[in-house]
Backbone as CSV, one residue per row, in Angstrom:
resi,resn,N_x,N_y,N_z,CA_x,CA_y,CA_z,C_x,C_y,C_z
1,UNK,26.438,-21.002,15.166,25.699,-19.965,15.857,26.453,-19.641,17.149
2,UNK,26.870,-18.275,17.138,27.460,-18.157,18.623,26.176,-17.579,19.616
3,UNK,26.819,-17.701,20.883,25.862,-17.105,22.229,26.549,-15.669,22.270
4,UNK,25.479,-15.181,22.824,25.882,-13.857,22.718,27.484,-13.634,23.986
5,UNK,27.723,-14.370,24.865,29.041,-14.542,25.917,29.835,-14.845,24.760
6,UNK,29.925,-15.170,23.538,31.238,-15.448,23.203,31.851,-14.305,22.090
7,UNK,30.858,-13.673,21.769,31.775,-12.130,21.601,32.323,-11.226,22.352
8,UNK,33.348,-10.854,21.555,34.369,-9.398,22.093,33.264,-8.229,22.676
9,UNK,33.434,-7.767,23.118,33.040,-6.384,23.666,32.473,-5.666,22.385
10,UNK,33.424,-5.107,21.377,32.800,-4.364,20.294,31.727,-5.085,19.436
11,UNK,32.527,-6.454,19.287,31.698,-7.401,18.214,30.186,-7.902,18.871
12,UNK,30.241,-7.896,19.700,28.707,-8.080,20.593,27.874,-6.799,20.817
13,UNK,28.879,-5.778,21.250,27.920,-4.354,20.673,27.152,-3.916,19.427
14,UNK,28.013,-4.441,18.455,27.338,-4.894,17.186,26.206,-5.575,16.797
15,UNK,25.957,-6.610,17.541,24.842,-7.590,17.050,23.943,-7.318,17.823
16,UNK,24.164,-6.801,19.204,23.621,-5.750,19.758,22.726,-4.557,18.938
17,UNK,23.101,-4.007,18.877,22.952,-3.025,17.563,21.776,-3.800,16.552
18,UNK,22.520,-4.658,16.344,21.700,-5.334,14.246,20.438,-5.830,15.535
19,UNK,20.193,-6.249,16.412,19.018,-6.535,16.979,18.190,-5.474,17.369
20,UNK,18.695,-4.910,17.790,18.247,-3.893,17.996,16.969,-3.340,16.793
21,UNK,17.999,-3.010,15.903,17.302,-2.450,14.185,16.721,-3.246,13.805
22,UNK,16.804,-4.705,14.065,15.478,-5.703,13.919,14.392,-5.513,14.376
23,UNK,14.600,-5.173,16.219,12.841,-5.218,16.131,12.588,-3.541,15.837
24,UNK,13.294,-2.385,15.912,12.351,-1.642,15.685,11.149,-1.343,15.058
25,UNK,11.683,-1.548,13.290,10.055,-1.427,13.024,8.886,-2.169,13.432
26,UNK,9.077,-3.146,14.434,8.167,-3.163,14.984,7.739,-2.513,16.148
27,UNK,8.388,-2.396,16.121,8.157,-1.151,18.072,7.365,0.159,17.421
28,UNK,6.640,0.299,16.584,5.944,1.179,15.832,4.616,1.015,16.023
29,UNK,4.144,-1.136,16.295,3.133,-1.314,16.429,2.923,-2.016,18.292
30,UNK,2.174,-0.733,18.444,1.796,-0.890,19.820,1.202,-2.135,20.627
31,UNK,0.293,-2.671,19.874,0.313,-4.095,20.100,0.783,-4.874,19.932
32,UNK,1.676,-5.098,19.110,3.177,-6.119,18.616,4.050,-5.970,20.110
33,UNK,4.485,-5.003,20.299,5.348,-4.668,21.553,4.635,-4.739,22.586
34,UNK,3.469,-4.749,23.230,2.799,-5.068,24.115,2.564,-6.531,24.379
35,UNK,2.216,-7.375,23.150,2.295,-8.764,23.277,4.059,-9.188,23.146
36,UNK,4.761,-8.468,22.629,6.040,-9.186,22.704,6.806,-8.818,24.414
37,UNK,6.922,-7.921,24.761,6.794,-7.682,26.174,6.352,-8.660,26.934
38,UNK,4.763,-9.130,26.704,4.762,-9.687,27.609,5.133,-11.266,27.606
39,UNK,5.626,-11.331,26.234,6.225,-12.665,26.488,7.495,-13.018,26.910
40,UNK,8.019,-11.840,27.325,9.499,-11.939,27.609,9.486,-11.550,29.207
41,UNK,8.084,-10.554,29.532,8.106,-10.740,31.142,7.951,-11.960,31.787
42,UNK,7.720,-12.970,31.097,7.480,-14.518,32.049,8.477,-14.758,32.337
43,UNK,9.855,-14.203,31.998,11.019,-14.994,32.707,11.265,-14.842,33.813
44,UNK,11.617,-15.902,34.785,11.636,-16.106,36.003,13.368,-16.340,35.794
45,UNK,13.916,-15.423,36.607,15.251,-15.040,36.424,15.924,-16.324,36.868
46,UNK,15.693,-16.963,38.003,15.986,-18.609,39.029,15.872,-19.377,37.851
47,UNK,15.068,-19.179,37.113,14.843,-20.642,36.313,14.751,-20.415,34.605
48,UNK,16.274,-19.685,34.501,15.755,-18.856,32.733,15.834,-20.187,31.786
49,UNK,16.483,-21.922,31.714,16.074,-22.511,30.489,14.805,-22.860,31.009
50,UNK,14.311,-23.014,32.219,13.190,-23.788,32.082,11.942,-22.874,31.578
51,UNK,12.102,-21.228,32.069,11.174,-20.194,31.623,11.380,-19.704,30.230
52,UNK,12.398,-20.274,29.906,13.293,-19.867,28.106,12.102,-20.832,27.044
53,UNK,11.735,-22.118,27.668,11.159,-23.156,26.908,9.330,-22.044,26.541
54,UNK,8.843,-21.656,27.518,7.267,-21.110,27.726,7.789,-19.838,27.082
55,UNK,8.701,-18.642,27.206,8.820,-17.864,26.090,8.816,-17.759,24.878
56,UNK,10.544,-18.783,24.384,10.234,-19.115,23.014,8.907,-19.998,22.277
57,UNK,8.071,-20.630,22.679,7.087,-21.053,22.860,5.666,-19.715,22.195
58,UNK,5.970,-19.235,23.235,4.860,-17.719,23.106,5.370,-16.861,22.234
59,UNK,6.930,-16.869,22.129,7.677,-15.851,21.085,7.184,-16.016,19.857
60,UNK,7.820,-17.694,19.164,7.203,-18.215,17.906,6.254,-18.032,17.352
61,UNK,5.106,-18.123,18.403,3.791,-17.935,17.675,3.588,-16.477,17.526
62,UNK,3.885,-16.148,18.127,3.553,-14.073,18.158,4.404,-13.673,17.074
63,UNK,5.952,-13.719,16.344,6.515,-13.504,15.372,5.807,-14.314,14.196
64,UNK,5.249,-15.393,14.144,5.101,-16.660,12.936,3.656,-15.882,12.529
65,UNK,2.976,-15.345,13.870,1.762,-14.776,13.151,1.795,-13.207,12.673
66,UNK,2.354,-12.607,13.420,2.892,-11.006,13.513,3.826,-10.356,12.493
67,UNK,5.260,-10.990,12.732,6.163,-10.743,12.085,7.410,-11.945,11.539
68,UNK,6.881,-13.033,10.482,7.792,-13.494,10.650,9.228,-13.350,9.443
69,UNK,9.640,-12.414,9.546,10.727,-11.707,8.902,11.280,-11.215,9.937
70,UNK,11.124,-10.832,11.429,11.595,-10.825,12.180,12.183,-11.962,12.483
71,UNK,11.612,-12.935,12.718,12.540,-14.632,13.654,14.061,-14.529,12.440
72,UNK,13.425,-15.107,11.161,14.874,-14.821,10.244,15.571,-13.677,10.340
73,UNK,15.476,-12.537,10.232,16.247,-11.671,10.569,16.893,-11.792,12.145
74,UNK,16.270,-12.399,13.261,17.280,-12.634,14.311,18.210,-13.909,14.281
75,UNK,17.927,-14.838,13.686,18.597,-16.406,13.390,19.192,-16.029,12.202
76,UNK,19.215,-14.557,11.262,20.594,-14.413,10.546,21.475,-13.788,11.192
77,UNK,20.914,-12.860,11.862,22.137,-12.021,12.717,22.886,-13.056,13.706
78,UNK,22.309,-14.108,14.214,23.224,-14.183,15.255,23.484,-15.772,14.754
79,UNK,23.650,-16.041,13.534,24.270,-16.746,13.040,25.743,-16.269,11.698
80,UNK,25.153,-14.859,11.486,25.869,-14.618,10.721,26.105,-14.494,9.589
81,UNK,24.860,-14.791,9.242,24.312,-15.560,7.981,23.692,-13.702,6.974
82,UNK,23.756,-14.251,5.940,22.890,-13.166,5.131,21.480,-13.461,5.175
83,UNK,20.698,-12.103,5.375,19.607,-12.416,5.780,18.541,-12.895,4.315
84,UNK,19.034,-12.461,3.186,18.365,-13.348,2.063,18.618,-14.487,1.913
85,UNK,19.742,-15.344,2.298,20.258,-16.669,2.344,19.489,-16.774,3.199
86,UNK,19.363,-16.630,4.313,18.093,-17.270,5.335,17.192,-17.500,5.030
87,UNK,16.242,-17.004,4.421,15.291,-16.646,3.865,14.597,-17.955,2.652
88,UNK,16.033,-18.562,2.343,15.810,-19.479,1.231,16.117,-20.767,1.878
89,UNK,16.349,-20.829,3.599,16.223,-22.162,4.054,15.194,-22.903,3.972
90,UNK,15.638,-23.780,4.624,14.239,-24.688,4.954,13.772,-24.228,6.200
91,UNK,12.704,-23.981,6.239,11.480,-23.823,7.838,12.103,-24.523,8.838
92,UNK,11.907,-25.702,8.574,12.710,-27.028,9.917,14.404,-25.987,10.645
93,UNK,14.819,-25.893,9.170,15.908,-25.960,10.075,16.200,-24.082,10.638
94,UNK,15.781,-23.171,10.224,15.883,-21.521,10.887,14.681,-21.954,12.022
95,UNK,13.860,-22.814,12.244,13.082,-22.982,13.635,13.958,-23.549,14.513
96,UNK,15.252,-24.803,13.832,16.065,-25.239,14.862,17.133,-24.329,15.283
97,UNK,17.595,-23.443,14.817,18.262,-22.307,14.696,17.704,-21.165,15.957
98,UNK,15.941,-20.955,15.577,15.793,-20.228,16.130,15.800,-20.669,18.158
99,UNK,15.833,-21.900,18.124,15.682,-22.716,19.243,16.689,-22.702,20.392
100,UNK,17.883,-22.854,19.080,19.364,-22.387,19.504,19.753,-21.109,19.943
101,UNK,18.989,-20.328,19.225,18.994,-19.128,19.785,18.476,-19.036,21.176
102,UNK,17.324,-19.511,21.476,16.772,-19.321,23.276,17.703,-20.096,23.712
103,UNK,18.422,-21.006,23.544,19.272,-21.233,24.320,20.566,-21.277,25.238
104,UNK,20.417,-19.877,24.539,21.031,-18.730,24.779,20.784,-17.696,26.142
105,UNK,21.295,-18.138,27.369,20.650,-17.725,28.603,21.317,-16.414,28.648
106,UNK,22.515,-15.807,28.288,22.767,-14.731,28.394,21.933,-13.931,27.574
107,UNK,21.184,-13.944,26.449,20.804,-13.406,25.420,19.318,-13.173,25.629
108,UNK,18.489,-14.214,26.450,17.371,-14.635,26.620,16.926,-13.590,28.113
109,UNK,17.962,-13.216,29.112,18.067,-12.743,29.651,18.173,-10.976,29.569
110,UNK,18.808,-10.787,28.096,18.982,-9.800,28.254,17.838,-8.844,27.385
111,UNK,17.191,-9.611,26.591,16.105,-9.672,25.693,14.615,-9.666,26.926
112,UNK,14.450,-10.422,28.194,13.863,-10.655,28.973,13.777,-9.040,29.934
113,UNK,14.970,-8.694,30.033,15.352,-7.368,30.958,14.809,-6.135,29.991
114,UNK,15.012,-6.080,28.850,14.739,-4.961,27.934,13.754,-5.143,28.181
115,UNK,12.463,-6.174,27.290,11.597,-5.905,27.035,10.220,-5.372,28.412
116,UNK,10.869,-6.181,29.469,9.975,-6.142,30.659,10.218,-5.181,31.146
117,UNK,11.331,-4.277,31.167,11.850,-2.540,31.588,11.358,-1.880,30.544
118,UNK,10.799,-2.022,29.714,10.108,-1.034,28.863,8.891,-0.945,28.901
119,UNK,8.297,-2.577,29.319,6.735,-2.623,29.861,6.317,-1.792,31.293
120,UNK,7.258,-1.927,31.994,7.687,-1.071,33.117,8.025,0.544,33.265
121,UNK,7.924,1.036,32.157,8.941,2.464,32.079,7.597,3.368,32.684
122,UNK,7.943,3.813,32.964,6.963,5.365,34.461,6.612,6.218,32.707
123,UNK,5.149,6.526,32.889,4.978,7.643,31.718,5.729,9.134,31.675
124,UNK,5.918,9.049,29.988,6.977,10.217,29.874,5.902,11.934,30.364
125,UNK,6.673,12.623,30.585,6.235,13.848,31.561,5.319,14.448,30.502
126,UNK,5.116,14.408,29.437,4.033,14.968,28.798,2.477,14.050,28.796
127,UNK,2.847,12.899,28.948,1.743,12.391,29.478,0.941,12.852,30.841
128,UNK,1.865,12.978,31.526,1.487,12.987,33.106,1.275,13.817,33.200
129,UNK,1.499,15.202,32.077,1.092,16.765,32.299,0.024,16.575,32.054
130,UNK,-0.579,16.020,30.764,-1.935,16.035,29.931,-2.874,15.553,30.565
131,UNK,-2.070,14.469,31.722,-3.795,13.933,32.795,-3.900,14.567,33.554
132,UNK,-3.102,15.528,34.187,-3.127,16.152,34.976,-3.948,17.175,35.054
133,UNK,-4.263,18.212,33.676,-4.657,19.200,33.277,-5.766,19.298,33.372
């Protein structure tokens, strides 16, 4: 499993990318992204493994109950792995996988910044027309 620091520029734009297209379809369900948001706003930037442990923590359970074809689809991408071969692991070990993954402070960080800047984003101008009116 690499960290996301140990790809090239393009090759990390990439997995970039495949994450990306992971969570979208969920970003469809407004409460999925509202609870996943806010589990990624707890990071306390000073202290990201120790705030990494209470995320992935809150992450797990919110994907395991929500979406969990999401967790495998991120512990194939950033292992590399095919995501139907994942699929046919054992539980134990794509949870130790997925573990490896938070431990991932560049990644955890940058997953932490998205999601909490989107919980954050100022309403788009057609909103703000419509209350206005």
């Amino acid at each position: 499993m690499k960290k996301l620091s140990e790809y090239e520029a393009l090759e990390g734009l990439k997995v970039l990318g495949q994450i990306t297209r992971a969570i979208a379809p969920f970003a469809k369900s407004k409460d999925f992204m509202a609870k996943l948001r806010a589990c990624f706003s707890q990071a306390n930037e000073s202290d990201i493994p120790g705030s990494g442990v209470t995320i992935f923590i809150d992450f797990i359970d919110l994907v395991t109950t929500n979406a969990p074809e999401l967790l495998i689809e991120l512990v194939a991408i950033m292992s590399g792995k095919n995501k139907k071969a994942m699929s046919k692991e054992k539980l134990l070990d794509i949870a130790d996988d997925a573990m490896e993954i938070f431990n991932d402070e560049k990644l955890v960080s940058f997953l932490s910044k998205r999601f909490s800047l989107g919980a954050s984003a100022q309403p788009s101008t057609s909103m703000t027309v419509g209350d206005n009116a």
